[in-house]
Each structure stands twice: as C-alpha cells, then as structure tokens.
C-alpha positions in Angstrom: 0.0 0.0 0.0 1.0 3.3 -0.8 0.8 6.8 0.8 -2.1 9.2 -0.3 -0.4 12.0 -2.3 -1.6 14.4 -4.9 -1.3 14.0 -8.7 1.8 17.2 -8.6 3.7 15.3 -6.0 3.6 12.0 -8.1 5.3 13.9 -11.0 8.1 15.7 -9.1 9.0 12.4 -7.1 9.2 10.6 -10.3 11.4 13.5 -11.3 13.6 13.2 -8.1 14.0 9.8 -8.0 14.5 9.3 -11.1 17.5 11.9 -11.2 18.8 10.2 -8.4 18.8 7.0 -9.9 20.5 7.8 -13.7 22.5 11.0 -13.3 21.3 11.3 -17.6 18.0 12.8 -16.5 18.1 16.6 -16.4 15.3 18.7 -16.7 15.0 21.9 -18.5 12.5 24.6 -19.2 11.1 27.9 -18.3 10.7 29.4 -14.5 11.3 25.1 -13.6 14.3 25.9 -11.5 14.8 28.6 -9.1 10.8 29.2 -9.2 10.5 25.6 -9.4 8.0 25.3 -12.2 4.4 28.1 -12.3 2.6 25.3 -10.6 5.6 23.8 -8.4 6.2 20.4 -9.9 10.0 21.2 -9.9 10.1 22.5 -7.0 13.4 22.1 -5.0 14.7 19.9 -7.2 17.2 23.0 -8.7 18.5 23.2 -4.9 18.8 19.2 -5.2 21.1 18.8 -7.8 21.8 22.0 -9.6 21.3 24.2 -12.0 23.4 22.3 -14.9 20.6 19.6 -14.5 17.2 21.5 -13.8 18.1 24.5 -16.7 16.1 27.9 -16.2 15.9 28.1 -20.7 14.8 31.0 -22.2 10.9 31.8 -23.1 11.7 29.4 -26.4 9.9 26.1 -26.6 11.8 26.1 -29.9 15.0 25.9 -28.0 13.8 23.9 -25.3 12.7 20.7 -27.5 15.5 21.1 -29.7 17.9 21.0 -26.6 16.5 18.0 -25.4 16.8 16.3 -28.8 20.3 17.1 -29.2 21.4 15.9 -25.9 19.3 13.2 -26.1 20.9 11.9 -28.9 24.9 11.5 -27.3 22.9 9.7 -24.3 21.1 11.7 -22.2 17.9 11.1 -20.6 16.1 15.0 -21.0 12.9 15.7 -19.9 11.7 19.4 -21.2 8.8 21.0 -19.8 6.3 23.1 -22.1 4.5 25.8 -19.5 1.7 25.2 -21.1 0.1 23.2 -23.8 -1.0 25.9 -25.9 2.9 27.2 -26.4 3.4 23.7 -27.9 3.3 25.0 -31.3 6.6 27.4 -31.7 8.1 23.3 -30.6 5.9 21.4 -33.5 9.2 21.4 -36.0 11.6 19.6 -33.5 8.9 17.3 -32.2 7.5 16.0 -35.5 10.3 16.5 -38.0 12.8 15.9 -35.8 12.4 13.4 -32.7 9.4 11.6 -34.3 11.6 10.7 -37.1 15.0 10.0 -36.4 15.4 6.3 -35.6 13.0 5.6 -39.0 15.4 8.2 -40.9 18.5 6.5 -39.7 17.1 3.0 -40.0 17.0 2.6 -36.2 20.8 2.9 -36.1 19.9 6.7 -33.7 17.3 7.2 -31.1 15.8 9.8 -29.2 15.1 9.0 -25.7 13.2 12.3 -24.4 10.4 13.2 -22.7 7.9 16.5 -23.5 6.3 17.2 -20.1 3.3 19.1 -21.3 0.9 20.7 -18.9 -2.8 21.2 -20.4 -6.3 21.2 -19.8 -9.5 23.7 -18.6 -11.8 24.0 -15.4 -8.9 26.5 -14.1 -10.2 29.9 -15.3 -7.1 29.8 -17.5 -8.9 31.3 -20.7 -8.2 30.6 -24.2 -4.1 30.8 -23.9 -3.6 28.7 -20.7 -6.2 25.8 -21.5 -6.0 24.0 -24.4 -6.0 20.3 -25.0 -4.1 19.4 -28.5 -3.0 16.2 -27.9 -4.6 14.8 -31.1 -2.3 16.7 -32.9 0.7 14.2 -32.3 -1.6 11.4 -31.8 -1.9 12.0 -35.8 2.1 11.7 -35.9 4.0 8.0 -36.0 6.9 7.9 -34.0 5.5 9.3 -31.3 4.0 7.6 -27.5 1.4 9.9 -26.0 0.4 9.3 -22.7 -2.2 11.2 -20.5 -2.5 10.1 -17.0 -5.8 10.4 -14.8 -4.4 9.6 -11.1 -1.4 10.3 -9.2 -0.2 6.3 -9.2 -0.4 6.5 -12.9 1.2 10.0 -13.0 4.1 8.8 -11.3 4.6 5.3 -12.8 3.9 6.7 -16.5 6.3 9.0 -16.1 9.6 6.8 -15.1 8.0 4.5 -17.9 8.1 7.3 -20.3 12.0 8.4 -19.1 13.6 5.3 -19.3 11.7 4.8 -22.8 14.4 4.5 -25.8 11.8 6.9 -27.8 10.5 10.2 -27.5 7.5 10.2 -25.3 4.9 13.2 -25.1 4.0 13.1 -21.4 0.4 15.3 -21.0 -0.5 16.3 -17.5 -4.0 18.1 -16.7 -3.3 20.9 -14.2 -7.0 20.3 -13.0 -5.7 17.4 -11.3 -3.0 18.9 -10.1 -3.8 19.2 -6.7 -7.7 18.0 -7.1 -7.0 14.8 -7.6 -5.2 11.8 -4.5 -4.1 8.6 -4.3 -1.9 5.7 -2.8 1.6 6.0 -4.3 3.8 3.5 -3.8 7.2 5.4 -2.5 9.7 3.3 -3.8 10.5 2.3 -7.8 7.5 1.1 -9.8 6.5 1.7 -14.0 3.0 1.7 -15.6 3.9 0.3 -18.6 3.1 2.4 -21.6 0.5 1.2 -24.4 -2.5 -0.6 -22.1 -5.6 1.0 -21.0 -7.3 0.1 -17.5 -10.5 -1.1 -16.8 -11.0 1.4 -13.8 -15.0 0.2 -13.4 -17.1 -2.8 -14.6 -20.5 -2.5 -16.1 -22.9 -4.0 -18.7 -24.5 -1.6 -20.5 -22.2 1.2 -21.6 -18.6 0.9 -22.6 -17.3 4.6 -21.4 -13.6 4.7 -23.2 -11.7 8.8 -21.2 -8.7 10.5 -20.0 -7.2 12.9 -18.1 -10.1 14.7 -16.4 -12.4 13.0 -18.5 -12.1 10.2 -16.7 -12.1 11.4 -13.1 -15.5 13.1 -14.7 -16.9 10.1 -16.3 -16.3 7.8 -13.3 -18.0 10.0 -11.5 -21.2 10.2 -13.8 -21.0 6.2 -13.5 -21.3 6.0 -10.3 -24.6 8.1 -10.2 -26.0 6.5 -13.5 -25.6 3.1 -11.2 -28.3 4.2 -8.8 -31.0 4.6 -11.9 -30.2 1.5 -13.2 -27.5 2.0 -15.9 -24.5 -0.2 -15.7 -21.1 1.9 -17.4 -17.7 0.1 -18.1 -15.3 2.8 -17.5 -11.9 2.5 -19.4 -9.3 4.6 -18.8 -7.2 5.0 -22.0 -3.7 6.2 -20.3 -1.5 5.7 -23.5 -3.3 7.8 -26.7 -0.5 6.4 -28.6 -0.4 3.6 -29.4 -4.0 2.9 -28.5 -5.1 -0.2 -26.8 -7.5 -1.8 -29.2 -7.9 -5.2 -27.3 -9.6 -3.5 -23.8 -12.0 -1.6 -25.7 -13.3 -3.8 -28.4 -13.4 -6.9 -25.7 -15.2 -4.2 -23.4 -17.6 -3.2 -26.3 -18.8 -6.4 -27.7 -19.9 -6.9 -24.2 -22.1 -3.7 -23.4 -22.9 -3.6 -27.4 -22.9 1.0 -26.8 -19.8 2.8 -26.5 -19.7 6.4 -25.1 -16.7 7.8 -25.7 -15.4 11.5 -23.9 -12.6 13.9 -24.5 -11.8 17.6 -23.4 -11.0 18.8 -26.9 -13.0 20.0 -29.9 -14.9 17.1 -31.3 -13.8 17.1 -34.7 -10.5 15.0 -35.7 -10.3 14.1 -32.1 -8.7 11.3 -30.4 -12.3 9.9 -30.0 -12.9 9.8 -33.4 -10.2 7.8 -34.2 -11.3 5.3 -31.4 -14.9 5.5 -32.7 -13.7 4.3 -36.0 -12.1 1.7 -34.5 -15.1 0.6 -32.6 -17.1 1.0 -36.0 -14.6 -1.1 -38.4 -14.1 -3.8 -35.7 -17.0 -4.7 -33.7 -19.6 -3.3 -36.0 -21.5 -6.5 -35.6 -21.8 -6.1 -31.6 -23.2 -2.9 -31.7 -26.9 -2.0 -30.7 -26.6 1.5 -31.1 -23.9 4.2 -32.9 -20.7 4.8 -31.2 -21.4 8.7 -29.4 -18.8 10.9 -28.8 -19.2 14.1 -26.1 -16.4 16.6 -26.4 -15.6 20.0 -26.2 -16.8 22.5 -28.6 -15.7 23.0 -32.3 -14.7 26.6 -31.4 -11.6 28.5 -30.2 -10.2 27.3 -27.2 -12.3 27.3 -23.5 -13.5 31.0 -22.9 -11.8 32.5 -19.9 -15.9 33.6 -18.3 -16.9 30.3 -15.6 -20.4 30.1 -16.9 -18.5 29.8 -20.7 -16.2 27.6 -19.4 -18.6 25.5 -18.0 -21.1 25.6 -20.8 -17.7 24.6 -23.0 -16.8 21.8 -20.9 -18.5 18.0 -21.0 -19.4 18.1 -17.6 -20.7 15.3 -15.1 -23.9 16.1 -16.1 -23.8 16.2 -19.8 -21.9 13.2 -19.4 -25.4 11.5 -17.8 -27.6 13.1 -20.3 -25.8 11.5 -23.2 -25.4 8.0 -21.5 -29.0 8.0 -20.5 -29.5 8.8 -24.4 -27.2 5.6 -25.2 -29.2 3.5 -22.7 -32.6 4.4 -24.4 -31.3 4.0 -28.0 
C-alpha cells in the first residue's frame, strides 16, 4: 500500500527519484528551477542537484525541445517541460520533424530518448491561452508515445515508464488534477507500462472509453448513473499512442454501446479515431452508434466560468448522453 499523495507530488517524485537513480536525467525549461515550475512540480529539485541539470531556458519552446533532442541523442535522458500546452506549437518542427523521425530516418541505427512534459487542460479559469487540449495533434504523428495520465499512481509510474523509454514520449499532464486529484503512491521504484488502457469500473450496459479529467469526470457520472439502473464500463485510456484496441473492443462487444469522452474540440479528435475503430471492428456487436461528447468545435475554453462551463462535458452532460445511449 502506498501513501495518499496528490497528482503534482507524483510527478516531481518521479522526477527526483529518477535523477537520483540515472544521473542522464536533467530537466530543462522555463521558470522550472529557481521558481520551481508556475505550478511547483519542480520544486526544490534546482537546490537538489543543480542548475546544470534543472536548466532555467529562455521563453523558447523552440530551444527547449531542440535541446533536449540534441542531448538526447549523445545519451542523455532530457525531460523538457512546455508551461503550457498551448505554447506547444513554436516546438511542433523539432517534435515531429525531428524526434518523431529520427530512428525511422536513420534506419534505427539513432534514437531519441526524451520526454515532453506538457501541462494542459481547462476547469482552471485559465482562458483561451492557458487551457488548451491538443493532444490529437501528435496522436496523428507515428513515432511518437502519447500518454495522458488520470491519477497520481499512474502519473508517477507513466512517467519513469516514459523516461527510461528508448523513444521520445509526449508526457500530457492536466493541471486540473493537479492538486484535485489523490491517491496511494507507492514510495519506492515502480512503472506503468506504456500502451494498455485500464478497466478502472465494470459495467454491462455502456462501454465509457476517457482521459485525463475525462475520466475522473466520467467515473463519476457512472457512479450516479448506477443508482438509476444504468451499468457503465469505464476504461481509462492512459497511453493515446499507441491505442489499446484489445480492452476496448473486448469491453464493447460486451455492453454492445460505446460512449466515448474527450476535453478537446470534437472534430479529428482522439475519440474519433477510437470511434472508427469501434465502427470497423466490432460493427456487428453494436446496438446502437458509437457517441462521442467533447468540447466544442470553437476557439479554445473561454476565460468567463459560466462559458467555461457551458464549453466543458461536464458530469452532467456526461449522464444526459449516456442516458441517451441506454434508451437507443
């Protein structure tokens, strides 16, 4: 049994221990040392082991990535932090052209061990520059592992997973869970491998396939739908990239409906790749379409609480639709 920590302490004790264990692993990034990160994940770690291995960088995601792709190819273990997960872009060239492609442009003879710590995601009051969820953009990109924990045991084990991963890994962590969110974490050295999803609550009736807040969120409608009679599966996807197939087909050919949630815009989502999975696949099993509830199809979460909220797929529009699926 572990001790009950938050999902913030998870990632910086991942961070310590693993820079204790492989002297490789530095960090680097903006405001992550002396500050110790704008939400504290770093924090103290700069005083731990200095500031040639937790690296105060300019305000360049550009430069950050790039670093960490240079070093990481003569062997060591970087792990860049992007503020936020709308400042991703000025990094897309190094990410995709670069990282994602060097061990298939060198015919595996190179490799890019690195990991993108990417903070992201709304219900903060962080408006449209400090909330955006865009992880379907390297979903879209082979090469690539995506992961997107929902909990602080698999915040912390994803992420020594991801840093002791021979590939480039895009680690995505929701600063609504930051401090929100508890659980038992083991203390000493443990990995949730990347790639399989988690079957965090059994059910009959609906297969519900979420992320991130998503999940915390769609657990949480499950819960209530069980006292009126409807029976969710709750799978919580972890790894976007590569996506676990096996857990949610075998989940939906039991239930025969699949309700599948994301933060993000709708369209091109991570969803919709997974509802044309469902769709291909298990068409047969199916008693009713595959439904998707997302964020809007417009610019990213308004910074007013009533927009936010009407932007957001909340608890209870996560009901409505289920309740919808069940009557189908």
């Amino acid at each position: 049994m572990g001790r009950v920590i938050t999902y913030i302490d998870a990632i910086t004790e991942a961070l310590d221990q693993e820079m204790a264990r492989d002297e490789r692993v530095f960090l680097i990034g903006e405001d992550i040392g002396l500050y110790g990160g704008v939400f504290k994940a770093t924090k103290g770690l700069q005083k731990k082991y200095g500031e040639y291995r937790v690296i105060d960088s300019p305000i360049s995601e550009n430069l950050i990535v790039g670093a960490g792709i240079g070093s990481a190819l003569v062997g060591m273990r970087p792990v860049p932090e992007i503020q936020f997960a709308d400042f991703v872009s000025p990094a897309m060239d190094q990410i995709v052209q670069q990282a994602a492609k060097i061990r298939y442009r060198t015919g595996g003879a190179w490799s890019v061990p690195l990991v993108v710590r990417i903070c992201c995601g709304g219900d903060v009051g962080g408006g449209l520059y400090h909330s955006q969820m865009n992880e379907a953009w390297f979903v879209h990109c082979p090469g690539l592992k995506v992961v997107m924990p929902s909990n602080p045991h698999d915040a912390k084990g994803l992420l020594l997973a991801a840093i002791r991963d021979p590939d480039p890994v895009l680690y995505f962590e929701h600063k609504r869970l930051y401090r929100s969110v508890k659980g038992e974490v083991p203390e000493g050295d443990y990995t949730v491998p990347i790639g399989p999803a988690e079957v965090k609550k059994t059910g009959k009736d609906i297969t519900i396939v979420a992320y991130a807040l998503m999940l915390v969120w769609g657990m949480e409608a499950a819960e209530k739908l069980e006292k009126e009679g409807i029976s969710c599966e709750v799978i919580d996807l972890k790894t976007l990239l590569p996506i676990d197939k096996k857990t949610i087909l075998e989940s939906v050919k039991k239930t025969g409906k699949a309700l599948l949630l994301q933060e993000a815009p709708k369209t091109a989502g991570v969803m919709a790749e997974i509802s044309a999975i469902i769709t291909e696949e298990v068409f047969d099993y199916l008693d009713a379409p595959v439904m998707r509830l997302a964020g809007l199809d417009v610019p990213p979460i308004p910074f007013a609480p009533p927009y936010e909220k009407f932007y957001l797929p909340t608890v209870d529009r996560i009901m409505k639709k289920a309740r919808q699926l069940k009557a189908y």
